[in-house]
TIRO-2110 file (N, C-alpha, C; in Angstrom, 1 decimal):
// TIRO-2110
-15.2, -19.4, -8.8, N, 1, A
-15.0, -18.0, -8.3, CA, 1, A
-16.2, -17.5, -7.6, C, 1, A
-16.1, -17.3, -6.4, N, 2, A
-17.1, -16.7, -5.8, CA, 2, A
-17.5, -14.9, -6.0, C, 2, A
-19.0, -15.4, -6.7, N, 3, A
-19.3, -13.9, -7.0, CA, 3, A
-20.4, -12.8, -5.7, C, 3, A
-20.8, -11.7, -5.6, N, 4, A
-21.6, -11.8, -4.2, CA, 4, A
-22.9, -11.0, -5.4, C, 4, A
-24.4, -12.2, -4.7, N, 5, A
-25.2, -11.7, -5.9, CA, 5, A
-26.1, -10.9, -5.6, C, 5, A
-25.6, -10.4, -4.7, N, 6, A
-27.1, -9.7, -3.9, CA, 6, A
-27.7, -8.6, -4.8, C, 6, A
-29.1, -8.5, -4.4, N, 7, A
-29.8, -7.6, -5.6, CA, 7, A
-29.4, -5.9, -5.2, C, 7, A
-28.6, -5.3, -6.3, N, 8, A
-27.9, -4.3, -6.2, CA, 8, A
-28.9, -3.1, -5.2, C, 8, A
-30.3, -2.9, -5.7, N, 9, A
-30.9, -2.0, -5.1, CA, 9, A
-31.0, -2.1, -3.7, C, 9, A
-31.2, -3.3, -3.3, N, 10, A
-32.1, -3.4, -2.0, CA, 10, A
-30.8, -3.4, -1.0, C, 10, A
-29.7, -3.8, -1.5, N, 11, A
-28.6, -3.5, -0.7, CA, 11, A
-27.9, -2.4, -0.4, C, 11, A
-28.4, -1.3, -1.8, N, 12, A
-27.9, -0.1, -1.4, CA, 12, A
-28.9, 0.2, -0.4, C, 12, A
-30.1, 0.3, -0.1, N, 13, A
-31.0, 0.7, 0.8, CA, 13, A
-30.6, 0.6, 1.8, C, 13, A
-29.6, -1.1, 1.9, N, 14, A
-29.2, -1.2, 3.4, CA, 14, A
-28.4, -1.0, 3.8, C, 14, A
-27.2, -0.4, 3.1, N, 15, A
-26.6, 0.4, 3.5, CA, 15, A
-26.3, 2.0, 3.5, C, 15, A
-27.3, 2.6, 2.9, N, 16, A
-27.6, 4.2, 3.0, CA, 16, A
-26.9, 4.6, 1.8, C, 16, A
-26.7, 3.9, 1.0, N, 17, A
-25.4, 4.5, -0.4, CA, 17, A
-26.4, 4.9, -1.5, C, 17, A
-26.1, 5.7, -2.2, N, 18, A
-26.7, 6.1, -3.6, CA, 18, A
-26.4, 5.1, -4.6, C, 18, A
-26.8, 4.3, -5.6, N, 19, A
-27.1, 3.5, -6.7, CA, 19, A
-25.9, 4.2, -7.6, C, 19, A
-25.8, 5.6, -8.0, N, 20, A
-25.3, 6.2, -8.9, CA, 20, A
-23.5, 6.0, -8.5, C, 20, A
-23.1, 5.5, -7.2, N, 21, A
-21.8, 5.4, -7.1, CA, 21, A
-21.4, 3.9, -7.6, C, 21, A
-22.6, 3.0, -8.0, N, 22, A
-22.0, 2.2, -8.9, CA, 22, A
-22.5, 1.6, -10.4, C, 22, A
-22.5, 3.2, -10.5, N, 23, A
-23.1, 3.5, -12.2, CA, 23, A
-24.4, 2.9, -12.5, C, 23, A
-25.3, 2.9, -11.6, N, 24, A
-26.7, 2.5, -11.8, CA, 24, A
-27.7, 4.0, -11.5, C, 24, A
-28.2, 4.0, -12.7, N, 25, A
-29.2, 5.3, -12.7, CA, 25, A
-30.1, 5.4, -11.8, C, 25, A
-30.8, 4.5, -11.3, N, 26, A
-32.2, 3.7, -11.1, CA, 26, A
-31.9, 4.7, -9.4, C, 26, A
-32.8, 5.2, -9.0, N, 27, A
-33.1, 5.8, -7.1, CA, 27, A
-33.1, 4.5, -6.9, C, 27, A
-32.6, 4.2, -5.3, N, 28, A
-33.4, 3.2, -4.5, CA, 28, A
-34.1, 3.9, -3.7, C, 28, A
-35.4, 3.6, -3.4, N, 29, A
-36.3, 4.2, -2.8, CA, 29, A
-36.1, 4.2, -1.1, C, 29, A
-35.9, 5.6, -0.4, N, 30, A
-35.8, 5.6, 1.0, CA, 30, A
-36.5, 5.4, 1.6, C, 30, A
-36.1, 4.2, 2.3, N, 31, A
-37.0, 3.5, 3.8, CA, 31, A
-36.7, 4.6, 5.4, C, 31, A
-37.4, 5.1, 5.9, N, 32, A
-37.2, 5.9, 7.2, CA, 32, A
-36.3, 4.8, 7.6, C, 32, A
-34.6, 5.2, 8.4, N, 33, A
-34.6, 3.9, 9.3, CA, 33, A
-35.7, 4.0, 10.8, C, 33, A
-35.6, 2.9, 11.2, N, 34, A
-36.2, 2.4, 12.3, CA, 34, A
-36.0, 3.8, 13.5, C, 34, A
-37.0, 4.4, 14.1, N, 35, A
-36.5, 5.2, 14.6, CA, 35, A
-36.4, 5.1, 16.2, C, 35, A
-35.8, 5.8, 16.4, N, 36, A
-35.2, 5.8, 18.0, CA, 36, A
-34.0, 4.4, 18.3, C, 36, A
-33.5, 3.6, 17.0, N, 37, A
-32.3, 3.3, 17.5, CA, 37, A
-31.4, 3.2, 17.1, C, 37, A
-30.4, 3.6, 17.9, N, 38, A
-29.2, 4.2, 17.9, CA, 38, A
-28.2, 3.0, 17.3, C, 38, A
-27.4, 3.3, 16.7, N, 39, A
-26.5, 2.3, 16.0, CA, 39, A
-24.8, 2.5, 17.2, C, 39, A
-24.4, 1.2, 17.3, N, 40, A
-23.5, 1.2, 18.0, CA, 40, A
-22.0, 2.1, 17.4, C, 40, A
-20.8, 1.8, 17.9, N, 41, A
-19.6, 1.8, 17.4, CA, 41, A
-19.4, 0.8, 16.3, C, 41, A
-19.3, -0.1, 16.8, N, 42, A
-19.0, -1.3, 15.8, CA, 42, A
-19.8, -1.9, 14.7, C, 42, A
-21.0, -1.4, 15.0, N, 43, A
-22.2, -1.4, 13.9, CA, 43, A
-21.8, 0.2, 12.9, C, 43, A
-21.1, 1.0, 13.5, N, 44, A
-20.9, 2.0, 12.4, CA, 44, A
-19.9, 1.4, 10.9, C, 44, A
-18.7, 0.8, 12.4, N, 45, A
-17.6, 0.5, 11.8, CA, 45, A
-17.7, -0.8, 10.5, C, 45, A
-18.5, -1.6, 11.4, N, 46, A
-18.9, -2.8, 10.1, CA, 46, A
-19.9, -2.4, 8.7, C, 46, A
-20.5, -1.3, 9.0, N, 47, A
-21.6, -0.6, 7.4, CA, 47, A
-20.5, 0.0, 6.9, C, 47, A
-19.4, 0.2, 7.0, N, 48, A
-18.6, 1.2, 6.5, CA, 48, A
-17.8, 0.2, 5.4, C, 48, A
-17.3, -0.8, 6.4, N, 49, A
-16.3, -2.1, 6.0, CA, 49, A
-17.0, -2.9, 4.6, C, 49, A
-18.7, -2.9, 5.1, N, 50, A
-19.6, -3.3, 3.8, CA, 50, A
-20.2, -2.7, 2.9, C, 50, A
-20.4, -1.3, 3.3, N, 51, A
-19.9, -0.4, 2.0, CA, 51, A
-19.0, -0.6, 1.1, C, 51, A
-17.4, -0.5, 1.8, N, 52, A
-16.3, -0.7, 0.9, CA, 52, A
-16.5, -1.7, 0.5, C, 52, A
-16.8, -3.0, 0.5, N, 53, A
-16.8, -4.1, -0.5, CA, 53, A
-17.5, -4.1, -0.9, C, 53, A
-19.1, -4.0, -0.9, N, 54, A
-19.8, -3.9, -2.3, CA, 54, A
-19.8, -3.2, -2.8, C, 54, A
-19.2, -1.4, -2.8, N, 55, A
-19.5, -0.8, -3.7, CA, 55, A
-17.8, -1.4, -5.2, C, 55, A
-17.0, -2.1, -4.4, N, 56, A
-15.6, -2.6, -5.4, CA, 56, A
-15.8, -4.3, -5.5, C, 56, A
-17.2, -4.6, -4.9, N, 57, A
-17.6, -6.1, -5.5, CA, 57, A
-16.3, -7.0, -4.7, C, 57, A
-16.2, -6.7, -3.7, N, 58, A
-14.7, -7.9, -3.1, CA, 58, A
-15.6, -8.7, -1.4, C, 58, A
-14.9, -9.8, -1.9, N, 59, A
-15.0, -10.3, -0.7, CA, 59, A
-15.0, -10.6, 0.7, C, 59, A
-15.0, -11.0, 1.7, N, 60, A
-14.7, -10.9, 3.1, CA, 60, A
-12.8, -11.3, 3.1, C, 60, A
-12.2, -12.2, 2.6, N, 61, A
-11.1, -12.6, 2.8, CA, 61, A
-10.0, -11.9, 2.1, C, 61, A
-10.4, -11.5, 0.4, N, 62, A
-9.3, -10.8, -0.6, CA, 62, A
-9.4, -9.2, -0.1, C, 62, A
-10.7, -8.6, 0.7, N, 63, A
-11.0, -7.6, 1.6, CA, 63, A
-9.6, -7.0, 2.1, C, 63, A
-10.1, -8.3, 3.6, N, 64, A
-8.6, -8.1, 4.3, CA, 64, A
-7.5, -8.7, 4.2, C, 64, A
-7.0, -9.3, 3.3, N, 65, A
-6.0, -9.3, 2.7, CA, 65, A
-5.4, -8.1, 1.9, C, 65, A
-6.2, -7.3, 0.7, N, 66, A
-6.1, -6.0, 1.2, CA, 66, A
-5.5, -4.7, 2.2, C, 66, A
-6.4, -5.3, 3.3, N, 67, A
-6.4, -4.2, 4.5, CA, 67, A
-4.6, -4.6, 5.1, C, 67, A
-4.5, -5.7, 5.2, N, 68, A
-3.3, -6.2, 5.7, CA, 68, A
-2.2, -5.7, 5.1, C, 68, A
-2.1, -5.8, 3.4, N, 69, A
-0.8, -5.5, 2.7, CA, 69, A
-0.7, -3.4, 3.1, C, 69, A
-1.7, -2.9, 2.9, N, 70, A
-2.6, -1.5, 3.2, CA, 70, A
-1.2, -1.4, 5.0, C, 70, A
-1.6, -2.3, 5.7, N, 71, A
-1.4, -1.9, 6.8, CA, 71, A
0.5, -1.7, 6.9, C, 71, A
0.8, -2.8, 5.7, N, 72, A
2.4, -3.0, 6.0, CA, 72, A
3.1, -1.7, 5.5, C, 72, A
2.4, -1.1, 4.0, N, 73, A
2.8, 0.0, 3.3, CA, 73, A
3.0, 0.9, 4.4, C, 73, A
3.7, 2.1, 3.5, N, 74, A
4.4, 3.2, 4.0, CA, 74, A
2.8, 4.0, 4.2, C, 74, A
2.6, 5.1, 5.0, N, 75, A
1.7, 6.0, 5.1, CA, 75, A
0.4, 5.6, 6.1, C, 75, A
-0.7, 6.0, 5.7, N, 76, A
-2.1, 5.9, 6.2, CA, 76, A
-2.8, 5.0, 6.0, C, 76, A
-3.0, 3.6, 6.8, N, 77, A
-3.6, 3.0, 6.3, CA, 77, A
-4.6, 2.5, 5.5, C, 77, A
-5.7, 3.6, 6.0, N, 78, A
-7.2, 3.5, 5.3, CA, 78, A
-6.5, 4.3, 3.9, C, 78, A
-5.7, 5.1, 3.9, N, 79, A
-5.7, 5.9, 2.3, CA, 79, A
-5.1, 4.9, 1.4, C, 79, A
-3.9, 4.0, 1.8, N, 80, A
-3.6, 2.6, 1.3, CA, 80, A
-4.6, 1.9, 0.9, C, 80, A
-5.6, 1.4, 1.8, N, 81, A
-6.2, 0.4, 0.9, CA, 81, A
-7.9, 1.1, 0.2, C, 81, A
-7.9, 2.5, 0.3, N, 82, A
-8.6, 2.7, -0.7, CA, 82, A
-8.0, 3.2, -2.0, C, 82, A
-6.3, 3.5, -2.0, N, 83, A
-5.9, 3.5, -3.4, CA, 83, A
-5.6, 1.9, -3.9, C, 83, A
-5.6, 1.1, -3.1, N, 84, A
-5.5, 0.0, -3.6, CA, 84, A
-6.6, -0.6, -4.3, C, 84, A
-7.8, -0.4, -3.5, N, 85, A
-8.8, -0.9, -4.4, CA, 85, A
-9.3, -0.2, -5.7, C, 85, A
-9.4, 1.2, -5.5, N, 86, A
-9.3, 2.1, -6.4, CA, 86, A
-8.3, 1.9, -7.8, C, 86, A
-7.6, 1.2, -7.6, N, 87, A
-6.4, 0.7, -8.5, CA, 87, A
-6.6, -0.7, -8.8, C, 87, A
-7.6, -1.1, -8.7, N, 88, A
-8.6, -2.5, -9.6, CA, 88, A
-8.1, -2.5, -10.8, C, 88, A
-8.3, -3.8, -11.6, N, 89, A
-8.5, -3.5, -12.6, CA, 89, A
-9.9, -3.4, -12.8, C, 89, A
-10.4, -4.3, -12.5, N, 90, A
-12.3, -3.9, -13.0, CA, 90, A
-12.4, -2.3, -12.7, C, 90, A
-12.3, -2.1, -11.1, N, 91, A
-12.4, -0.3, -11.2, CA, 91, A
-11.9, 0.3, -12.3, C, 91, A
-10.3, 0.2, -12.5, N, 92, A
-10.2, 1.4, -13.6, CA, 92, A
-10.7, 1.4, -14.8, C, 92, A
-11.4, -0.3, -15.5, N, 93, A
-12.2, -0.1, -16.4, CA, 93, A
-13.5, 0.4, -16.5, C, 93, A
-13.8, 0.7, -15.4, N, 94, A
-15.4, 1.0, -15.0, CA, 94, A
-15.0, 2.7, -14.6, C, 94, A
-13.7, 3.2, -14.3, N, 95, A
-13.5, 4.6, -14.3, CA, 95, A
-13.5, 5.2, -15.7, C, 95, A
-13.0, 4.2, -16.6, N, 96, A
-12.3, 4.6, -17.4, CA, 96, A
-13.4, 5.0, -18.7, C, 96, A
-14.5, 4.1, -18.4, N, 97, A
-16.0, 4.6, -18.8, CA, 97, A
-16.2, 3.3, -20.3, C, 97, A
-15.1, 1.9, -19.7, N, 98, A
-15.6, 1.0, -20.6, CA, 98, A
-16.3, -0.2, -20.2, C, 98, A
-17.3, 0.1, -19.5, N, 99, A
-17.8, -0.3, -18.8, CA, 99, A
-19.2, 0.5, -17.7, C, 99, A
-20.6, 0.2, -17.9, N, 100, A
-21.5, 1.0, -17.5, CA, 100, A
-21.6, 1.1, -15.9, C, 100, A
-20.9, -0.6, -15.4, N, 101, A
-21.3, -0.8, -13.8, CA, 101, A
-19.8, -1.3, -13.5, C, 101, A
-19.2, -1.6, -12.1, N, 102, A
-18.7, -1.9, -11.8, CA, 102, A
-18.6, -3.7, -12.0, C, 102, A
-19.8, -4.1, -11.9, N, 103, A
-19.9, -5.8, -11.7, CA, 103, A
-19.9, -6.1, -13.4, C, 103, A
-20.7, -5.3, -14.3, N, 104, A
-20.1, -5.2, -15.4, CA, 104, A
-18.3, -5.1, -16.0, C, 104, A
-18.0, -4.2, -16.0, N, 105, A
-16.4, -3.8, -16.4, CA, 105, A
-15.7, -5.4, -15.3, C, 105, A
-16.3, -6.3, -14.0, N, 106, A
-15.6, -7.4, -14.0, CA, 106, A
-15.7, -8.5, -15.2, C, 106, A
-16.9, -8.0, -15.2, N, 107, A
-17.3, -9.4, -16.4, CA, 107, A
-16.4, -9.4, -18.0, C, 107, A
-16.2, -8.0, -18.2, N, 108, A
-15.5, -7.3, -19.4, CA, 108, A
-13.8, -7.7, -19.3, C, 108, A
-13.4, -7.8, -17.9, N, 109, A
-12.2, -8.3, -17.6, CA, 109, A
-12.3, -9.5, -17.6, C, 109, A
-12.9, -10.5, -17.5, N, 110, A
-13.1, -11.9, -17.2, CA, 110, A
-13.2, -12.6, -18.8, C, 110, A
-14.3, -11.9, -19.2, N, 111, A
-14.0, -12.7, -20.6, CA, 111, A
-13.3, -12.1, -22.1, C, 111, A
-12.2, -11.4, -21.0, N, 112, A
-10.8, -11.8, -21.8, CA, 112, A
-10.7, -10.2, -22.9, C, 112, A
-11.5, -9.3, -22.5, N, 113, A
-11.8, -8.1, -23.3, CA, 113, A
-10.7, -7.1, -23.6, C, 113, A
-9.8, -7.2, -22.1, N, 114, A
-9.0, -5.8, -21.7, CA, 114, A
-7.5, -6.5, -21.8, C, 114, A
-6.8, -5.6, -22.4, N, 115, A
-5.1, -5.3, -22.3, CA, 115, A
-4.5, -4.3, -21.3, C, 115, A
-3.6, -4.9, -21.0, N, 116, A
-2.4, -3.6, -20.2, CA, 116, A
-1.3, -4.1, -20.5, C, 116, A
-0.8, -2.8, -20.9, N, 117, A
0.2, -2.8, -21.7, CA, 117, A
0.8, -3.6, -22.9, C, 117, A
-0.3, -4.0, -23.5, N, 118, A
-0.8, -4.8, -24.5, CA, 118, A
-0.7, -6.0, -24.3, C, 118, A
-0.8, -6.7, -23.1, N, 119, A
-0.6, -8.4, -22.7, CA, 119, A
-2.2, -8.5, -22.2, C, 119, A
-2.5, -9.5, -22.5, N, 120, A
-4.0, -9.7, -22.4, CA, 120, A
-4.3, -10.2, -20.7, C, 120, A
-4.9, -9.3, -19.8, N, 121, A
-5.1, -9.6, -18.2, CA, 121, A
-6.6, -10.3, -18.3, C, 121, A
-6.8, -11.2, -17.4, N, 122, A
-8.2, -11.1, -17.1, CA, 122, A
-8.7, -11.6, -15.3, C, 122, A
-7.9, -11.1, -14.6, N, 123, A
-7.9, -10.8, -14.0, CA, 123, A
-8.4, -9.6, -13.1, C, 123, A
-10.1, -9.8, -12.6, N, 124, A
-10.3, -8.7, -12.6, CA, 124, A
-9.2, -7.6, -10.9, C, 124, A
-8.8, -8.4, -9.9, N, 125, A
-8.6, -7.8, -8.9, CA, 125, A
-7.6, -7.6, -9.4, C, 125, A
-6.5, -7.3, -10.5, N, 126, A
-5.4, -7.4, -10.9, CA, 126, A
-4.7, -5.9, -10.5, C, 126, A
-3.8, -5.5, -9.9, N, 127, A
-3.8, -3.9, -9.5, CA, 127, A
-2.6, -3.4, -10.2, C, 127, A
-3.2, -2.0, -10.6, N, 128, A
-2.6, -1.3, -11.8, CA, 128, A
-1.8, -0.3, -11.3, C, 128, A
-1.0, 0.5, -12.2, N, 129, A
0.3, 0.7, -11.5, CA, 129, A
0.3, 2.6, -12.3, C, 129, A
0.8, 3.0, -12.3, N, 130, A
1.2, 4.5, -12.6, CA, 130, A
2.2, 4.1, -13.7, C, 130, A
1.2, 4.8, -15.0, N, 131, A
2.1, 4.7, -16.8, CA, 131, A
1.3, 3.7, -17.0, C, 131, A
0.5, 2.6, -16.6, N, 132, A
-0.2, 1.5, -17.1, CA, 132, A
-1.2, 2.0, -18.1, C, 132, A
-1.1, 0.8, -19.7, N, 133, A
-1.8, 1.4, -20.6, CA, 133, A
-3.3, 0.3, -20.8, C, 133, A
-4.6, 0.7, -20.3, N, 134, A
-5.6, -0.4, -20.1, CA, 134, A
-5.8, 0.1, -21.7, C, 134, A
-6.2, -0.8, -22.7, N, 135, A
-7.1, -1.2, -23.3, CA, 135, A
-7.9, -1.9, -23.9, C, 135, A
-9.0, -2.2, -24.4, N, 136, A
-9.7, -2.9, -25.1, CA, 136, A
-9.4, -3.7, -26.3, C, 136, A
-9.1, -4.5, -26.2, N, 137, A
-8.1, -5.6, -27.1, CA, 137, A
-9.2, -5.4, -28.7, C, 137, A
-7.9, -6.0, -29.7, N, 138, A
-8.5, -5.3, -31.2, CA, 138, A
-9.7, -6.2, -31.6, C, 138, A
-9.5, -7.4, -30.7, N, 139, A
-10.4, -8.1, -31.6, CA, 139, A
-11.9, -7.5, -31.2, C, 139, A
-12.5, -6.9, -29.9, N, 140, A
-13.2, -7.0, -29.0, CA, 140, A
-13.8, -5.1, -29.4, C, 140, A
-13.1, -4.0, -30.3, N, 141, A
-13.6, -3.2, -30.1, CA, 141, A
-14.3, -2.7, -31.1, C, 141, A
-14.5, -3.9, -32.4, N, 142, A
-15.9, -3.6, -32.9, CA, 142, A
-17.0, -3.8, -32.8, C, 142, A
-17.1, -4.7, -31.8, N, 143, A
-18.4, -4.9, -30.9, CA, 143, A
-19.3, -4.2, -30.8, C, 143, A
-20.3, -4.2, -30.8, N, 144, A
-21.9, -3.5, -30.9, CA, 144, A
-21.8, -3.0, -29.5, C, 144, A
-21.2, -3.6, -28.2, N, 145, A
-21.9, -4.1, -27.0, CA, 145, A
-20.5, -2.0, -26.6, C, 145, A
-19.3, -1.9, -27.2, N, 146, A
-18.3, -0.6, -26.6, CA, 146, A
-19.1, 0.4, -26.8, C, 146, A
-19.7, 0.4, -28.3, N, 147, A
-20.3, 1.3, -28.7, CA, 147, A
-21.3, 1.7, -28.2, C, 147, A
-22.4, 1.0, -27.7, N, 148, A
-23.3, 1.5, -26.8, CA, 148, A
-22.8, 1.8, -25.3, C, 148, A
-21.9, 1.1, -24.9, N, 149, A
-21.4, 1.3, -23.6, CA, 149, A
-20.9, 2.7, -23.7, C, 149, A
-20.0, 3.4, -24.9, N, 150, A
-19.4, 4.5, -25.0, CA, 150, A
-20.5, 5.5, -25.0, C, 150, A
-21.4, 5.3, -25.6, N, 151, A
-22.6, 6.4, -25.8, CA, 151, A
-23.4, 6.8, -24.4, C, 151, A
-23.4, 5.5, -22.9, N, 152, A
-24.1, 5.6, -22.3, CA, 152, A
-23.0, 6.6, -21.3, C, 152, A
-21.5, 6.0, -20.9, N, 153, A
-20.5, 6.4, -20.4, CA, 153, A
-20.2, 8.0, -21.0, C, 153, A
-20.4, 8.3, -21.9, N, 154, A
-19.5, 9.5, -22.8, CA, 154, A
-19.8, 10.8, -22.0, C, 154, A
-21.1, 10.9, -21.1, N, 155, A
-21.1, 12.7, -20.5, CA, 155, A
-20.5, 11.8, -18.5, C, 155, A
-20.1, 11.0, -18.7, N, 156, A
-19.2, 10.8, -17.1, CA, 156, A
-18.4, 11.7, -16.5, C, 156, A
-18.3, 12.1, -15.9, N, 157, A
-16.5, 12.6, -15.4, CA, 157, A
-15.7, 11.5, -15.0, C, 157, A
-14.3, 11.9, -15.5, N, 158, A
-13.6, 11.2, -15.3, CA, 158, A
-12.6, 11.2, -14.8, C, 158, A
-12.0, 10.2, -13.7, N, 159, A
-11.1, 11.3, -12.7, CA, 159, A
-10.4, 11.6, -13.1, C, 159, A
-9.0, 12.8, -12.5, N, 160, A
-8.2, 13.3, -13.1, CA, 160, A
-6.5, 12.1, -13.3, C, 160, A
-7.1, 11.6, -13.0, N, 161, A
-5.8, 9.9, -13.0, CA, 161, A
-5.8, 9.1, -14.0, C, 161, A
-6.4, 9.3, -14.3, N, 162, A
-6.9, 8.3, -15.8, CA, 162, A
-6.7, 9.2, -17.0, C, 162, A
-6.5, 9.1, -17.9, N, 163, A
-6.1, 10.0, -19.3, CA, 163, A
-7.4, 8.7, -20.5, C, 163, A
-8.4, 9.1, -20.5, N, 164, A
-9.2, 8.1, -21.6, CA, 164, A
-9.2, 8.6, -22.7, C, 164, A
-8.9, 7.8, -24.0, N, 165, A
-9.2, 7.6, -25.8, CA, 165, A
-10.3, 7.0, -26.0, C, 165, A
-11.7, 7.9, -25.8, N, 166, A
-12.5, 6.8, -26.4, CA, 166, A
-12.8, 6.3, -27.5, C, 166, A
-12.0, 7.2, -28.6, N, 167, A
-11.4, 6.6, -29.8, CA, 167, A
-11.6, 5.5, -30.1, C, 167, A
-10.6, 5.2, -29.3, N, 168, A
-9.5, 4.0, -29.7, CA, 168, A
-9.6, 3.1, -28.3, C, 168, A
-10.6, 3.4, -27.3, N, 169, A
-10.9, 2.4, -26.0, CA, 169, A
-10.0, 2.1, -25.6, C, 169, A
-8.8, 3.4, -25.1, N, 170, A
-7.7, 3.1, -24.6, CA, 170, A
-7.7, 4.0, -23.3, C, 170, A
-7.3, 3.3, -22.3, N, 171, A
-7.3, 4.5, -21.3, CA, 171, A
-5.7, 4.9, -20.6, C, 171, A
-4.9, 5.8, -19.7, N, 172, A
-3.8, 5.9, -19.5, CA, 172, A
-3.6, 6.0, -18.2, C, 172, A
-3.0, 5.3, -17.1, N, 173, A
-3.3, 5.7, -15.6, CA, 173, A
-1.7, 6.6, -15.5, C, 173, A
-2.2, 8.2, -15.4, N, 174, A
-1.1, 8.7, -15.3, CA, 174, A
-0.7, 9.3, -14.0, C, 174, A
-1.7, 8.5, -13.0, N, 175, A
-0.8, 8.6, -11.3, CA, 175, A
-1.7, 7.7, -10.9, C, 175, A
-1.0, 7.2, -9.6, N, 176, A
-2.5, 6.6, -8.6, CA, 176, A
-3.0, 7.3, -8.1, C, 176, A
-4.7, 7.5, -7.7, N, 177, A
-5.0, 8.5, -7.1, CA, 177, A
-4.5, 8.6, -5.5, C, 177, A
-4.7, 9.6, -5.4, N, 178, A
-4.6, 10.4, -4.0, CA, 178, A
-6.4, 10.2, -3.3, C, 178, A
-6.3, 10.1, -2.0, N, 179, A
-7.3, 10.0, -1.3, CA, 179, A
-8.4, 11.0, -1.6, C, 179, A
-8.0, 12.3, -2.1, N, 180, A
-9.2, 13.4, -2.4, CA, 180, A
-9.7, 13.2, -4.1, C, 180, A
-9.2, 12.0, -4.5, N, 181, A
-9.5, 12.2, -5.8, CA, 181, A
-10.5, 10.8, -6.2, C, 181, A
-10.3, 10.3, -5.0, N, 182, A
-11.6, 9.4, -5.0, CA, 182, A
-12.8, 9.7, -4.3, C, 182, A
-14.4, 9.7, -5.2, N, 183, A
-15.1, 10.2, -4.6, CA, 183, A
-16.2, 9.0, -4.2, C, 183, A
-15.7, 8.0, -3.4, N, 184, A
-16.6, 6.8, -2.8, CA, 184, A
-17.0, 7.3, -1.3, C, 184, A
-18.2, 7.2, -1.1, N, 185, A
-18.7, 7.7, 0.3, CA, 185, A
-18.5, 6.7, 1.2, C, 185, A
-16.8, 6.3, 1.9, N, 186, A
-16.7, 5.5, 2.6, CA, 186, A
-16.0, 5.9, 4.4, C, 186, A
-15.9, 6.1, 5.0, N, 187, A
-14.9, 6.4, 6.3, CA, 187, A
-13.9, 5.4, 6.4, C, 187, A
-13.2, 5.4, 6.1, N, 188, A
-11.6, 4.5, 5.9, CA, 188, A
-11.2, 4.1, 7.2, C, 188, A
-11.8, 5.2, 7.9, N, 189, A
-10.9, 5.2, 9.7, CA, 189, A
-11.7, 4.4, 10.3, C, 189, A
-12.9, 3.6, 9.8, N, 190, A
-13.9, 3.5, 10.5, CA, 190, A
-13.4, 1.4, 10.3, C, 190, A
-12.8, 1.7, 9.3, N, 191, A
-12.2, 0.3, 8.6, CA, 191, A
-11.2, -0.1, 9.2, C, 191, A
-10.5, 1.0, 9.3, N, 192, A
-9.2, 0.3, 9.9, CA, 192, A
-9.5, 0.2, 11.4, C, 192, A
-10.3, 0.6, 12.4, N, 193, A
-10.3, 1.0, 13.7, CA, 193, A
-11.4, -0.9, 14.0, C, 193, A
-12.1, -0.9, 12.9, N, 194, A
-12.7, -2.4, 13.4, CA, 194, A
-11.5, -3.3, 13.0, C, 194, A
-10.6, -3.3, 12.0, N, 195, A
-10.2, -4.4, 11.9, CA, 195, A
-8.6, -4.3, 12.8, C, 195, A
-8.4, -3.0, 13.6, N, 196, A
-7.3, -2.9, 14.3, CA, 196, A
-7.5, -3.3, 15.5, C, 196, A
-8.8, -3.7, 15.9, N, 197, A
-9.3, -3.9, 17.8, CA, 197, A
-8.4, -5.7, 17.6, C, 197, A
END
């Protein structure tokens, strides 16, 4: 399984994004860009396209494969395939606040942690549906490792799509979101317009 390992900071630098949109506290320190030059069209459109994949950890190919299914649905493209990704499973465990990072909450899907609808997924690109019940499987939630994750996750907001138990490490997806209810600093139109030429 191909993972992308780039070192989280230095990538947000290069692409202008805040650390905190993928649950990392830490500033990356601002570099002036280079000044007096101008970035093209298609240089907009490609920072935008690599935003969206590192900040949901996907690759160049399951990307647009994405973008393609995005394109056939009913509606707006770019709003398709960011409720698509948005509808992760790693994402909604890392919305859901069981999980501190996004690359984390995949690893938490991978080795076998999380339920939906009580069948054991581990799958992290696995995409979740409206009424889907994620939780943290019984064997897995006396773990040392929820409890500190809940303590660091517990003052989050949490979108209004998600219904979380952190109780009981259950969470409830009681719609998909809507395009204004995700707050990823990405231009969607900028996605679709490079991969529509």
């Amino acid at each position: 399984m191909a993972v992308d390992k780039t070192p989280v900071l230095k990538r947000c630098r290069s692409l202008d994004l805040d650390p905190t949109f993928l649950g990392y506290d830490k500033k990356s320190k601002r570099h002036s860009t280079r000044s007096g030059r101008k970035v093209s069209e298609y240089g907009l459109q490609l920072r935008e396209k690599q935003k969206a994949k590192f900040i949901y950890g996907v690759l160049e190919k399951p990307f647009r494969n994405y973008y393609e299914k995005a394109d056939r649905m009913k509606g707006m493209t770019g709003e398709n395939l960011m409720v698509m990704l948005e509808s992760r499973l790693d994402n909604v465990v890392f919305r859901a606040g069981f999980a501190r990072t996004r690359r984390e909450a995949r690893q938490v899907v991978d080795h076998k942690h999380i339920t939906v609808n009580g069948q054991l997924v581990n799958i992290p690109s696995y995409l979740c549906k409206a009424g889907d019940v994620i939780e943290v499987r019984e064997k897995s939630k006396s773990l040392q490792r929820y409890k500190d994750i809940v303590e660091v996750t517990a003052g989050r907001l949490y979108p209004e799509w998600i219904e979380t138990d952190h109780e009981n490490l259950k969470a409830t997806i009681k719609s998909l979101p809507t395009r204004d209810q995700i707050d990823v600093p990405v231009n969607e139109m900028l996605i679709v317009e490079l991969y529509s030429k």
